[in-house]
C-alpha positions as CSV (number, residue, x, y, z in Angstrom):
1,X,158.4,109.4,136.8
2,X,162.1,110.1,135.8
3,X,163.1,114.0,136.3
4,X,166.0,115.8,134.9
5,X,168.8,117.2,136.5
6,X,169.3,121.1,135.7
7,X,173.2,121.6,135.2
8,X,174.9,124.5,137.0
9,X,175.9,126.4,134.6
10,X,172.9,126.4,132.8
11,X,171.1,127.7,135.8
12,X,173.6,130.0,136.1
13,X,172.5,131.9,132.3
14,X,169.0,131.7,133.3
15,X,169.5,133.7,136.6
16,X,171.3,135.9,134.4
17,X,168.8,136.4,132.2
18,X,165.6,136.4,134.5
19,X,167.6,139.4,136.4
20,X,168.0,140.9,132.9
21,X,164.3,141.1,132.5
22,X,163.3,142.1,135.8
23,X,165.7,145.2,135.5
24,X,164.5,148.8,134.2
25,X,163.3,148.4,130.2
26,X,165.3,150.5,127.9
27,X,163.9,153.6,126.6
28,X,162.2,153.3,123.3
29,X,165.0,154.3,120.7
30,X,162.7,156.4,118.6
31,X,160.0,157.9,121.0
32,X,159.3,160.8,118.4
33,X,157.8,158.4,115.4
34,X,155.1,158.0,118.3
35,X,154.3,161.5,118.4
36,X,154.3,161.9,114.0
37,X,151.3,161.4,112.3
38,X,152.2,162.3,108.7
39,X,150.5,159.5,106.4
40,X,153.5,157.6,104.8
41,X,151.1,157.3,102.1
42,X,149.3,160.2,100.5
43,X,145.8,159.7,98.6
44,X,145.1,159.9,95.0
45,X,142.4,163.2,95.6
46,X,142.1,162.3,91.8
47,X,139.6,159.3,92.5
48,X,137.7,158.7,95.3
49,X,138.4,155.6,98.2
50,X,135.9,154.0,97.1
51,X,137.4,153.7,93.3
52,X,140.4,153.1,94.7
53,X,139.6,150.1,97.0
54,X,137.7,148.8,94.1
55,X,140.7,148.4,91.7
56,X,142.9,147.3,94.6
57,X,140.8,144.7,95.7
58,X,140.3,143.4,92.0
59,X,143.9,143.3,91.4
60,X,144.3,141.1,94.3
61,X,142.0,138.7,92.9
62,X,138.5,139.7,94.9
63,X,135.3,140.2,93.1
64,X,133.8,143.6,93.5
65,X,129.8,144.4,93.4
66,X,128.7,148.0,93.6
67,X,125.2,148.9,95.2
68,X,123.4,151.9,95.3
69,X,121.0,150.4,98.4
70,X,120.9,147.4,100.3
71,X,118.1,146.2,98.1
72,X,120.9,146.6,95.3
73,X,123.1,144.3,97.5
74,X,120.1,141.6,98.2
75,X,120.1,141.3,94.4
76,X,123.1,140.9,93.8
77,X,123.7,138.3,96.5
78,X,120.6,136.1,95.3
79,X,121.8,136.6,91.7
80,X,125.2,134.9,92.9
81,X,123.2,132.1,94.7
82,X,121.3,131.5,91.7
83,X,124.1,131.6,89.3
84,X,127.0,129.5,90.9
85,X,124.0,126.9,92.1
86,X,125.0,126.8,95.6
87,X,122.5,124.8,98.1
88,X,123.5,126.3,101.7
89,X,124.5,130.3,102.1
90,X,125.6,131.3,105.7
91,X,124.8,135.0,106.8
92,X,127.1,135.9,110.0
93,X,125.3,139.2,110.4
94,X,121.9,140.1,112.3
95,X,121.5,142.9,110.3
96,X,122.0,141.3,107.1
97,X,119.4,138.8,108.2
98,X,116.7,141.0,109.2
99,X,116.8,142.2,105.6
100,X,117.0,138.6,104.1
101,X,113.7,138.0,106.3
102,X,111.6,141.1,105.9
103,X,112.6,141.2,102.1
104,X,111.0,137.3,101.9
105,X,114.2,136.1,100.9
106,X,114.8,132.4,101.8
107,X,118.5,131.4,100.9
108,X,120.7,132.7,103.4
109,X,120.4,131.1,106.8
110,X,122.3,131.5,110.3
111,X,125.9,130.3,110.4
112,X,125.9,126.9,112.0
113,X,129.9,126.2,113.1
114,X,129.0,122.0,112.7
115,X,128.4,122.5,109.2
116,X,131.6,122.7,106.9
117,X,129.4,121.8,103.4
118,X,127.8,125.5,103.2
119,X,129.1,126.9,99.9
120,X,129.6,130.6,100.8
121,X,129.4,132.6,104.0
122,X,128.2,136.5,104.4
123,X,129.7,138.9,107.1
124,X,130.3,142.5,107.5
125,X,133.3,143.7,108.7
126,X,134.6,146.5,110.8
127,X,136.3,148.6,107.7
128,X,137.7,148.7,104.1
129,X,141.2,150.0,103.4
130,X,141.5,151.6,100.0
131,X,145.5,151.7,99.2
132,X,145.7,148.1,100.0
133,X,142.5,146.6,99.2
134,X,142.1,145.2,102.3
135,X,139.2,144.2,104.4
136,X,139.7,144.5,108.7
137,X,138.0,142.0,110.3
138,X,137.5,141.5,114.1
139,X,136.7,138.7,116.8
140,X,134.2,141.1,117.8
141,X,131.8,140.1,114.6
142,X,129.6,137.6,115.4
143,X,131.6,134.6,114.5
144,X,134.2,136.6,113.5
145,X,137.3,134.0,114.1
146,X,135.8,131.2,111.8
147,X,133.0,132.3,109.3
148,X,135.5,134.6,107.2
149,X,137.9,132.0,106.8
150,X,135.8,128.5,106.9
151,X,133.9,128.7,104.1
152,X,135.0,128.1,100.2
153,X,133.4,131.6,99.1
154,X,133.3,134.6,101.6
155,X,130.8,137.3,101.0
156,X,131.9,140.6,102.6
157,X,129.0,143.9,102.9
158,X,130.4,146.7,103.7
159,X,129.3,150.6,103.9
160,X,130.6,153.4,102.5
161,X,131.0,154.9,105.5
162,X,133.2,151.9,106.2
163,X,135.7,153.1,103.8
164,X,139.3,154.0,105.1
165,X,142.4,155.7,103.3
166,X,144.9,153.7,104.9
167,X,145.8,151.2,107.8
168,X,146.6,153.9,109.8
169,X,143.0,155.1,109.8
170,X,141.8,151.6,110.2
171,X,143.6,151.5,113.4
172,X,142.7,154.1,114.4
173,X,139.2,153.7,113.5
174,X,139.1,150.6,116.2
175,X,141.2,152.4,118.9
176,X,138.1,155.2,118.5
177,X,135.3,152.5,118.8
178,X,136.4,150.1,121.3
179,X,139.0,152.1,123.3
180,X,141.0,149.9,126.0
181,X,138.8,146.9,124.9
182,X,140.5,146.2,121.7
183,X,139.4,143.0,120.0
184,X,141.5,139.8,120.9
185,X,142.0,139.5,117.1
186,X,142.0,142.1,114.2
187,X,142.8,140.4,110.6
188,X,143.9,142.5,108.1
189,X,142.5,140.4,105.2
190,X,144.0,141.2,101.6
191,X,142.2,139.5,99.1
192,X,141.7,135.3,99.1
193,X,143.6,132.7,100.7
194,X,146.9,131.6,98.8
195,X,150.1,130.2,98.7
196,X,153.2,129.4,97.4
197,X,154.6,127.7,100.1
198,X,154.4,124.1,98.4
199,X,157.3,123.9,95.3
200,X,156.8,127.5,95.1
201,X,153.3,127.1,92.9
202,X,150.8,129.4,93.6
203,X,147.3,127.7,95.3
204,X,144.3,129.6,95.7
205,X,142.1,128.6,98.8
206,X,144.3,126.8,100.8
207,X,144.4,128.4,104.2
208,X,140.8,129.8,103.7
209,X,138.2,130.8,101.3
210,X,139.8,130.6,97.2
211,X,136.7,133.2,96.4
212,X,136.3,136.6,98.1
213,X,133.3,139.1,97.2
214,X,133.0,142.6,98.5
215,X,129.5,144.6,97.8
216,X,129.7,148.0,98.9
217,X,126.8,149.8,99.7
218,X,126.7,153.4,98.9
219,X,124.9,154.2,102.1
């Protein structure tokens, strides 16, 4: 096996630096913007979050579905099935299919990771943000690093009690609920997958789902 000399002088900079890390850390340069917590963004009391996250979220290209119940939302996500003609729904979410079950409602089935050819995917999520639009999703959803991103349509169910002014609140929100046991990963995610990276042309679904529907519950 052939092995590489290390030159002097380069070992030389990296003692220099490893003592540069091992010595006292500098003091935050701003230690007061810890302590202030004014919104940098204050809420349009004119409309509600809810409205709000709704007009966000459809200027960003997501689908919004209103419901007054959860029977509203079973509807609406068997009137989708029905419509676009899709053969395999995924439902990420106990909950959501419990009520699939006791409701007699056959066309959503448990996420199974080996299968890529589902045409949409259900989960929850942990809260909505209403200035950006966005959805904050955590590894602490069941299957919550792959079946909001694997899958060519991503249905999302959320609360109204879900429903957040501003990132702020939606960190703070997960600080609240899972204290020193944050999740390994908390997506911020704004509307669906696209790009420009490629001649600078905009492509939808690239990196993840090209369709993203939110129905939020009003309960």
């Amino acid at each position: 096996m052939q092995t590489f000399k290390t030159s002097k002088a380069r070992e030389n900079i990296l003692a220099r630096i490893r003592r540069g890390l091992a010595a006292e850390k500098l003091p935050m340069p701003f230690p007061e913007a810890e302590k202030d917590n004014t919104p940098l963004y204050a809420a349009d009391e004119t409309i509600s979050p809810e409205e709000t996250f709704a007009e966000q979220f459809i200027n960003l290209g997501g689908r919004f579905i209103f419901c007054d119940n959860e029977q509203q939302a079973l509807e609406a996500i068997t009137s989708l099935y029905d419509s676009r003609g899709w053969q395999q729904l995924f439902c990420a979410e106990e909950r959501l299919l419990r009520l699939f079950i006791n409701n007699k409602i056959s066309i959503a089935t448990p996420v199974d990771i080996n299968n890529d050819k589902a045409d949409a995917c259900i989960t929850g999520c942990e809260c909505i943000v209403a200035r950006t639009g966005s959805v904050l999703l955590s590894s602490r959803q069941h299957m919550g690093r792959t079946a909001s991103v694997f899958y060519p349509v991503h249905i999302i169910v959320a609360y109204a009690g879900q429903v957040v002014d501003d990132i702020q609140q939606a960190l703070t929100l997960m600080k609240d609920k899972y204290g020193n046991q944050l999740p390994s990963m908390i997506n911020l995610n704004t509307g669906p997958s696209r790009t420009a990276d490629i001649e600078k042309t905009l492509v939808v679904g690239v990196h993840g789902p090209g369709e993203v529907f939110c129905i939020l519950v009003n309960a």
